[in-house]
C-alpha positions in Angstrom: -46.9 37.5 -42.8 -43.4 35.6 -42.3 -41.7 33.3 -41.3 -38.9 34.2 -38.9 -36.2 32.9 -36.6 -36.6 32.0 -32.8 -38.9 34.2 -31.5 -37.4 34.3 -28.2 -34.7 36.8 -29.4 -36.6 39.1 -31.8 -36.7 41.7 -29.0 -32.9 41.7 -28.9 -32.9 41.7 -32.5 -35.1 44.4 -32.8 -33.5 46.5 -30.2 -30.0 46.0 -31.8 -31.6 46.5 -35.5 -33.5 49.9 -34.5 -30.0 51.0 -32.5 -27.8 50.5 -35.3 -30.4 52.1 -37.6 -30.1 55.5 -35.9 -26.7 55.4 -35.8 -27.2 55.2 -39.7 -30.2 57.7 -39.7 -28.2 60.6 -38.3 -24.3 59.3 -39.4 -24.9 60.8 -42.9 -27.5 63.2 -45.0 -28.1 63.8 -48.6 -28.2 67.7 -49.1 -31.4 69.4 -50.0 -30.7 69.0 -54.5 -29.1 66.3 -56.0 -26.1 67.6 -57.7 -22.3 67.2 -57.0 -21.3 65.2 -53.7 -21.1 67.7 -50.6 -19.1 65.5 -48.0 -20.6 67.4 -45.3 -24.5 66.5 -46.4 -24.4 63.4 -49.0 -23.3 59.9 -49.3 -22.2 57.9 -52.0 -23.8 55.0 -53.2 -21.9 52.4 -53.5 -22.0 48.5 -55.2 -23.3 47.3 -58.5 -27.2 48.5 -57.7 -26.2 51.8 -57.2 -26.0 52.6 -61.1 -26.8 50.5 -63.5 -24.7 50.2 -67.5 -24.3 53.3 -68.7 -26.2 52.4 -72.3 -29.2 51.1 -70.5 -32.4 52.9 -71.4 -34.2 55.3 -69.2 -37.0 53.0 -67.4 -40.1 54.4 -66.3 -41.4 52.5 -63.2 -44.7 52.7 -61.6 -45.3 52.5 -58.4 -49.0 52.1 -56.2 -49.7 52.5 -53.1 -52.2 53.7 -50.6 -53.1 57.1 -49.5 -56.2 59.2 -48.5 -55.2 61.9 -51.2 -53.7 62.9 -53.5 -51.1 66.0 -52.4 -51.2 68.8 -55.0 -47.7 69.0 -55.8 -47.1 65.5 -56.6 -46.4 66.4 -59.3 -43.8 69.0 -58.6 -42.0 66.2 -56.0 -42.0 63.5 -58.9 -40.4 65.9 -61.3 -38.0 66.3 -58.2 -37.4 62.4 -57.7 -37.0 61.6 -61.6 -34.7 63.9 -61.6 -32.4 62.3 -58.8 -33.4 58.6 -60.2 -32.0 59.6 -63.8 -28.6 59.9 -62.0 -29.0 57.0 -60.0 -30.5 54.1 -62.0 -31.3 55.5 -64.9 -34.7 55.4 -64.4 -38.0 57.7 -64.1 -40.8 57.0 -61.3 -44.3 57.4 -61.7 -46.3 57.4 -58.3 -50.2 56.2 -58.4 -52.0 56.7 -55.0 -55.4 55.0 -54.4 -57.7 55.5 -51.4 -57.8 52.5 -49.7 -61.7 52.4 -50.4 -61.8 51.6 -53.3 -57.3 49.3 -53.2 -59.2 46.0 -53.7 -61.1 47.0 -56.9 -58.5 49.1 -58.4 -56.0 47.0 -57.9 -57.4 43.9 -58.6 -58.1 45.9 -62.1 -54.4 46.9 -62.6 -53.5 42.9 -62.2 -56.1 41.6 -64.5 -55.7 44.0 -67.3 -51.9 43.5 -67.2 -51.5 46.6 -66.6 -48.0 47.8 -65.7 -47.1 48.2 -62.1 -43.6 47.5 -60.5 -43.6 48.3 -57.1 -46.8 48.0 -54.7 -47.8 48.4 -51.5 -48.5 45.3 -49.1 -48.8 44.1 -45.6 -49.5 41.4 -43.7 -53.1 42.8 -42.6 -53.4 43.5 -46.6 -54.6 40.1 -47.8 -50.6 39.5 -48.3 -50.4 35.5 -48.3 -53.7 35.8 -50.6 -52.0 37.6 -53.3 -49.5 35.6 -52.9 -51.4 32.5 -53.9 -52.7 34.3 -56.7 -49.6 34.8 -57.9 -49.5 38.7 -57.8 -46.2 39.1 -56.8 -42.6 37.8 -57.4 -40.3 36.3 -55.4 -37.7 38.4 -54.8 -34.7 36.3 -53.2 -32.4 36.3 -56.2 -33.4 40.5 -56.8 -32.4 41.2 -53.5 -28.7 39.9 -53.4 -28.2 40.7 -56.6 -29.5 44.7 -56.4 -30.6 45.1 -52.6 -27.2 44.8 -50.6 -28.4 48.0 -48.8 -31.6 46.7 -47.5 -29.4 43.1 -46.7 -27.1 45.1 -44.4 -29.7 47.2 -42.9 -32.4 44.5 -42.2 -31.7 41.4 -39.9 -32.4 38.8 -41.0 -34.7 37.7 -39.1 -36.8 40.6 -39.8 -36.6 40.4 -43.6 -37.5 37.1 -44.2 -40.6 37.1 -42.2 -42.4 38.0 -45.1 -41.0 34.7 -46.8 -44.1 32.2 -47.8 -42.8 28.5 -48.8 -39.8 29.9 -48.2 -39.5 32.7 -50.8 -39.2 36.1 -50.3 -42.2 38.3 -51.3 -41.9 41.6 -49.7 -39.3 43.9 -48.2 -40.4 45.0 -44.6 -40.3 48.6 -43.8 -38.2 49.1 -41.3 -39.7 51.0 -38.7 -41.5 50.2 -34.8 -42.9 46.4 -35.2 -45.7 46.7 -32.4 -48.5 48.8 -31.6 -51.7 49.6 -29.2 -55.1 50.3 -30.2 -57.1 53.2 -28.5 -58.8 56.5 -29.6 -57.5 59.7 -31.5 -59.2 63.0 -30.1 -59.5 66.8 -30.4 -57.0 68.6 -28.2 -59.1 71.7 -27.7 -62.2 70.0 -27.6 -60.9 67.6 -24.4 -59.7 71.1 -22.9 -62.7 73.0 -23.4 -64.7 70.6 -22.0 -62.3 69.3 -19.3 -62.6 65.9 -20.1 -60.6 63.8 -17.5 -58.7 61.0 -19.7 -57.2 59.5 -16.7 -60.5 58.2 -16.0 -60.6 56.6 -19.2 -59.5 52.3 -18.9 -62.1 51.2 -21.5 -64.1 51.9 -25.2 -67.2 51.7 -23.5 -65.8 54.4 -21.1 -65.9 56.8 -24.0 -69.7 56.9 -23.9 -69.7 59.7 -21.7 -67.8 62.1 -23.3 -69.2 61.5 -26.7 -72.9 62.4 -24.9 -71.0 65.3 -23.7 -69.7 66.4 -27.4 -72.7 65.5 -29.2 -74.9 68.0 -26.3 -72.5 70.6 -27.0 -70.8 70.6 -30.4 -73.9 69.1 -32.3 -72.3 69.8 -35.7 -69.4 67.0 -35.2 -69.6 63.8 -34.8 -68.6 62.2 -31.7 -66.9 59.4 -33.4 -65.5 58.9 -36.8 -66.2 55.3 -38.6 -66.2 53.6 -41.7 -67.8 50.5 -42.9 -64.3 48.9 -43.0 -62.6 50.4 -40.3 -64.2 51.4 -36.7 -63.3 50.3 -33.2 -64.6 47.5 -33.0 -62.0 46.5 -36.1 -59.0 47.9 -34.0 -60.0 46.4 -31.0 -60.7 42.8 -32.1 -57.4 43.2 -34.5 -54.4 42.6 -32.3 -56.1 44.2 -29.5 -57.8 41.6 -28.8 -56.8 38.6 -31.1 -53.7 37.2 -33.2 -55.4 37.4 -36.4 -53.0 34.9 -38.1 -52.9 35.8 -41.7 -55.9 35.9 -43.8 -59.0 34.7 -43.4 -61.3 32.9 -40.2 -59.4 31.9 -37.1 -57.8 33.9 -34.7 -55.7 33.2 -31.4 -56.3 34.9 -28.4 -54.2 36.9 -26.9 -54.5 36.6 -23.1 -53.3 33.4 -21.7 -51.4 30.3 -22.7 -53.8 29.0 -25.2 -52.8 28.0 -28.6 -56.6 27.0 -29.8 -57.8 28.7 -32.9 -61.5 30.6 -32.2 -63.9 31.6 -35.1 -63.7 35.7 -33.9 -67.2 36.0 -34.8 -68.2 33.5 -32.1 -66.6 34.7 -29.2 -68.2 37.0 -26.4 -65.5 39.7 -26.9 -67.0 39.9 -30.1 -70.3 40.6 -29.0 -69.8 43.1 -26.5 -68.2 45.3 -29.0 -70.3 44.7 -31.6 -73.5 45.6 -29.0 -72.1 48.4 -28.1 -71.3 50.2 -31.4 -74.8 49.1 -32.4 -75.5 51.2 -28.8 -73.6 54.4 -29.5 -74.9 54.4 -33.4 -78.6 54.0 -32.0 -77.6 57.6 -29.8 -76.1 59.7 -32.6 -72.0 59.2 -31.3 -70.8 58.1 -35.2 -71.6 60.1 -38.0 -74.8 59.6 -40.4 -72.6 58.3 -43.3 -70.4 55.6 -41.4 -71.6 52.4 -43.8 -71.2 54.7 -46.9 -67.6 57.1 -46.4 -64.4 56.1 -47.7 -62.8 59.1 -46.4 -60.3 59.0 -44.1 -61.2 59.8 -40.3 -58.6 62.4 -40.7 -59.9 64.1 -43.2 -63.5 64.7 -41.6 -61.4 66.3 -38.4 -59.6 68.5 -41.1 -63.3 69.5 -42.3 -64.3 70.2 -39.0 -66.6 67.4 -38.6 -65.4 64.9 -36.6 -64.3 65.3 -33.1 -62.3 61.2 -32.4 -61.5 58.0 -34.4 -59.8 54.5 -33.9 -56.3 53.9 -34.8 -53.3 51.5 -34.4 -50.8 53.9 -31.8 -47.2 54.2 -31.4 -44.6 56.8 -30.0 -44.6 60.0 -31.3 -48.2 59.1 -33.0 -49.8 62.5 -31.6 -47.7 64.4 -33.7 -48.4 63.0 -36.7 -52.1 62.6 -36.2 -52.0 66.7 -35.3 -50.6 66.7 -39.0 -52.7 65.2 -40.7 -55.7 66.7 -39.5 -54.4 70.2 -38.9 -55.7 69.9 -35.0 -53.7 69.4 -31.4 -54.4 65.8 -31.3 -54.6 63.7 -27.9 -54.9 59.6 -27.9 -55.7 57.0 -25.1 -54.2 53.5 -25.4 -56.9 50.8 -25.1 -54.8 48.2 -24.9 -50.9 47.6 -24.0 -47.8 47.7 -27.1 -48.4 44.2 -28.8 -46.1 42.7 -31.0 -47.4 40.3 -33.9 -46.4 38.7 -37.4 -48.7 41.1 -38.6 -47.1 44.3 -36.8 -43.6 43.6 -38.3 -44.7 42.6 -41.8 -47.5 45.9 -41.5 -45.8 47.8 -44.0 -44.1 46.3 -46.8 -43.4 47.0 -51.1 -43.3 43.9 -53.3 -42.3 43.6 -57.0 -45.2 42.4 -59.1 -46.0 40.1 -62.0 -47.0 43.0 -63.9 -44.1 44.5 -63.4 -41.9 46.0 -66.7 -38.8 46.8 -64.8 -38.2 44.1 -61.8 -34.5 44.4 -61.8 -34.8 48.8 -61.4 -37.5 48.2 -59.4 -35.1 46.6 -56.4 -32.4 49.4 -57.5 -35.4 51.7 -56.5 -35.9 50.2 -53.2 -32.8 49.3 -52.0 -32.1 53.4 -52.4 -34.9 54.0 -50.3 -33.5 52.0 -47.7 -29.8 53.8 -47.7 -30.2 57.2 -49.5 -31.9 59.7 -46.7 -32.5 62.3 -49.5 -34.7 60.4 -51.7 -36.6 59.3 -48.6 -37.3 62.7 -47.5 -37.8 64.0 -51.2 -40.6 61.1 -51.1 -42.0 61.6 -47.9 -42.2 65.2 -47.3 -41.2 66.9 -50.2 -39.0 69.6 -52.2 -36.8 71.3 -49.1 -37.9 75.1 -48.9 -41.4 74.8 -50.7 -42.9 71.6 -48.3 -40.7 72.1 -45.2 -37.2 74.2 -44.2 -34.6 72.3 -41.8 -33.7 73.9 -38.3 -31.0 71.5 -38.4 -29.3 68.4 -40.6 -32.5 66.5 -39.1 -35.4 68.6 -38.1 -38.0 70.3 -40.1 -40.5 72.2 -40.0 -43.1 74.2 -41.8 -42.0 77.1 -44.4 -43.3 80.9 -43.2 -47.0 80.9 -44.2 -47.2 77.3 -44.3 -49.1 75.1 -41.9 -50.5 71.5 -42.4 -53.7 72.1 -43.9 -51.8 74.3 -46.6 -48.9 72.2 -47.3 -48.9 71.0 -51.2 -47.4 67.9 -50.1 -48.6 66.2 -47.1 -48.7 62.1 -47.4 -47.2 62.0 -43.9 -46.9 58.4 -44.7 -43.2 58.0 -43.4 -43.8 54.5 -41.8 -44.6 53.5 -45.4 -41.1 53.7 -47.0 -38.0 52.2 -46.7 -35.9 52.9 -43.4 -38.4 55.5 -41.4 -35.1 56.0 -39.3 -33.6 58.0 -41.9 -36.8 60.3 -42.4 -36.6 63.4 -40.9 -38.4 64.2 -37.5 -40.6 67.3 -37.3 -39.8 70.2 -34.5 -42.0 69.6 -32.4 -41.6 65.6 -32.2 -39.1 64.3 -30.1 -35.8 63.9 -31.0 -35.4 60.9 -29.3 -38.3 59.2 -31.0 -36.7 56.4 -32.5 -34.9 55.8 -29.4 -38.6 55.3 -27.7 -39.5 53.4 -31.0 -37.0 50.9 -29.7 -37.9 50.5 -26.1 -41.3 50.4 -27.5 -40.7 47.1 -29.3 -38.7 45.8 -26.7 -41.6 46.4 -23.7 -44.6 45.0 -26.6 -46.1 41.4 -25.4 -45.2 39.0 -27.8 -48.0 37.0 -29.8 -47.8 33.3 -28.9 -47.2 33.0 -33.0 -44.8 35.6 -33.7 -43.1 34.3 -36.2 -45.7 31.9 -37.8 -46.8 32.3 -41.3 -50.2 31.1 -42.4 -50.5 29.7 -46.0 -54.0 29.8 -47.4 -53.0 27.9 -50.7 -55.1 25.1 -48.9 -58.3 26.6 -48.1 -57.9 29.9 -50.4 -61.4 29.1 -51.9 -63.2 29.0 -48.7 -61.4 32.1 -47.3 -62.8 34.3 -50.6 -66.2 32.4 -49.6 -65.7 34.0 -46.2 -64.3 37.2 -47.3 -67.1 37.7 -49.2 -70.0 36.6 -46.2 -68.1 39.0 -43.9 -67.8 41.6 -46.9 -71.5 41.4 -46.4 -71.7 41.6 -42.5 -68.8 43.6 -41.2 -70.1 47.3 -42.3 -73.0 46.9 -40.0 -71.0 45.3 -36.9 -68.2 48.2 -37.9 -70.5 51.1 -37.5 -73.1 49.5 -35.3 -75.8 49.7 -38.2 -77.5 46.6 -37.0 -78.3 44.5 -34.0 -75.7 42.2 -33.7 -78.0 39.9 -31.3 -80.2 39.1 -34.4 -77.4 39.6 -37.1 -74.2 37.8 -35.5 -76.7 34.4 -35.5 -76.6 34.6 -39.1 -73.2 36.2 -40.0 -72.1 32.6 -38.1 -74.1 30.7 -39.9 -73.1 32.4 -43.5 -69.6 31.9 -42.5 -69.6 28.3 -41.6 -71.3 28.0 -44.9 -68.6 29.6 -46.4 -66.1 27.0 -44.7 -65.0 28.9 -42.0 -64.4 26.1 -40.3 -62.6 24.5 -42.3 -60.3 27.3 -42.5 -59.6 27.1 -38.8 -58.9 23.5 -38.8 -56.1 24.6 -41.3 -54.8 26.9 -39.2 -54.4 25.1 -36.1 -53.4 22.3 -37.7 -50.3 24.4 -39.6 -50.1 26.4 -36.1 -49.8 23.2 -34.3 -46.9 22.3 -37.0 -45.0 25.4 -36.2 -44.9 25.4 -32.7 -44.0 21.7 -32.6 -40.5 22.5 -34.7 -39.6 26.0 -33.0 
């Protein structure tokens, strides 16, 4: 995703970054309407991207990004954040969510029909240095000191430029926790009815059990949520597992002093998980439409259906995941806080080449990063309708209102700008982004944090091999197939494809890197 300073003091940077961040978060509030300046809630903006010539026109921008639904007063919220932008840059927003299902083909629409769109979501795990290559998305070094002084002073540096490629800038980082665990997302009252012991659980194969247990007793839910693109054997083999390094075949793994580049999909670890999704699919544990949902796993717990699901965890992560799905939800860590290119650049916005208003479009951004109102208006919602403050910081849910009747639930806060301004709920932990920084600083560190694969080499042989594993990876994901007979040819396909040759790149541009650190 980036490239980045000496690695050996990212954990100080990251400590001091998230530390002066809070100090930020909580210094200063907007009030709950924009309207005149309230010294006790708001802060000024200040510098020449806080308002742009008073005869420019009114520009709409339009910006993508990914979410599972669509909330049913977006409407009402984008009505609310055009009419704080008109005072601020002159400019209107118009907010296009996409299920991230069906973000490739959409998307790849959007670019090819020309079709306008400013400001979209990326990451590193998001095909970043691919769509890069293509040419998708601008550089944005001269944008950013010329209408992003907010995000300059907020950022280190060494966080914002590791989503530099070649040396350009292509995406502004979210700043937010830059590592993560893998493990398991489950049912609160489901562990309690059934006094499930999750002490006892060190393993994903130690789950069997209790998803015998659920499926004797609560026959209606599935055990296990999947999808054909994302299961646990995808969380586990991602970062759990492996340094996927960029786009593409060739991973590092993350145990040991090592620094060879593997072909995942010929490695035991692969294997075993593969073989025993293929186990738990053959005994009922995921549900009957794993190869063909796009919803999220969420969403079937909402429904009732679903009783656990795979995710990437962090502090305070219960909380959310009990709002999204509307459930008391527990989670058990797999494997210990890792820290990657990929988990710092995880969540970023770039400007595109489609994009009508590039110059607004870092005006937007940069307010994101240093106006708390328009972050909270963005990620929760109009004050008093969505959520009603307990204090300058907390929120929680109106009279009435819960989280499976909220119009506006995105609960997508790590998504935007500087999460250390968004609000916490009442019953997270006000010290959460105090944990958030002792959770970077305890993270292992990948042996090529910092290192930024560029696939302008061997970019037609990794959409050969996207395509062979576009093919392959539903059925290893949800355990469809036996991965004794399938994996055989899956390896074959890919070396085909060029896998191999894709590795060789990126050990050879791995080997490069390490050599000047």
């Amino acid at each position: 995703m980036f490239n980045r300073a000496n690695k050996k003091a990212l954990p100080i940077v990251i400590g001091s970054l998230l530390v002066v961040a809070i100090l930020i978060a909580f210094s200063t509030m907007y009030g709950p309407t924009p309207g005149p300046v309230d010294t006790n809630t708001a802060r000024t903006q200040e510098g020449p991207e806080a308002k742009p010539a008073e005869d420019s026109d009114t520009d709409r921008l339009v910006m993508v990004f990914p979410a599972g639904n669509v909330p049913r007063d977006l409407n009402l919220v984008e009505d609310k954040i055009n009419d704080y932008l008109m005072k601020k840059i002159n400019a209107t927003l118009d907010i296009r969510t996409i299920d991230m299902g069906s973000w490739w083909d959409k998307t790849g629409l959007m670019f090819a029909s020309g079709e306008q769109m400013d400001i979209i979501f990326t990451a590193g795990w998001m095909r970043f240095g691919d769509e890069i290559a293509k040419g998708r998305y601008l550089p944005l070094d001269e944008l950013l000191d010329k209408y992003g002084s907010g995000i300059r002073k907020l950022l280190d540096p060494s966080i914002l430029e590791a989503s530099k490629v070649n040396g350009r800038l292509y995406g502004i980082v979210t700043n937010k926790e830059f590592a993560s665990s893998k493990g398991l997302v489950l049912r609160q009252d489901l562990v309690g009815k059934y006094d499930i012991d999750l002490s006892r659980v060190k393993t994903l194969a130690d789950f069997g059990p209790i998803f015998e247990k659920l499926k004797q007793n609560e026959p209606e839910l599935a055990p296990l949520q999947a999808r054909a693109d994302r299961s646990p054997l995808t969380f586990m083999m991602q970062y759990g597992i492996f340094d996927m390094l960029g786009e593409g075949p060739g991973v590092l793994r993350r145990e040991g002093q090592s620094t060879k580049v593997l072909n995942m999909a010929e490695t035991p670890e692969f294997m075993a998980y593969a073989k025993l999704l293929f186990e738990w699919n053959r005994k009922g544990y995921l549900n009957a439409d794993a190869t063909t949902s796009k919803d999220n796993e969420y969403d079937a717990v909402k429904a009732g259906n679903a009783f656990a699901y795979a995710e990437s965890l962090k502090p305070g992560f219960e909380i959310q995941a009990s709002r999204d799905t509307g459930y008391p939800m527990v989670s058990v860590e797999l494997t210990k806080p890792y820290t990657t290119t990929a988990d710092t650049t995880s969540a970023m916005f770039a400007i595109t080449r489609n994009a009508k208003h590039p110059e607004k479009s870092m005006m937007l951004l940069n307010l994101l990063y240093t106006d708390p109102y328009l972050l909270n208006l963005l990620d929760w919602g109009v004050e008093g309708i969505h959520y009603v403050k307990k204090s300058d910081n907390v929120i929680e849910y109106p009279p009435g209102i819960d989280a499976k009747t909220v119009g506006y639930n995105l609960n997508q806060p790590w998504m935007f700008g500087n999460q250390l301004n968004s609000y916490l709920w009442d019953n997270e932990n006000p010290g959460l982004w105090e944990e958030y920084r002792s959770f970077n600083e305890q993270a292992d560190k990948s042996k090529a944090l910092g290192f930024v694969f560029n696939p302008e080499r061997v970019k037609a042989e990794i959409a050969a091999s996207l395509l062979v594993e576009k093919e392959f990876m539903p059925a290893f994901n949800t355990g469809a197939q036996d991965p004794e007979k399938i994996i055989p040819m899956y390896v074959s396909k890919l070396k085909a494809a060029g896998a191999d040759k894709v590795v060789e790149e990126k050990q050879r541009q791995l080997d490069r890197w390490l050599a000047n650190r």
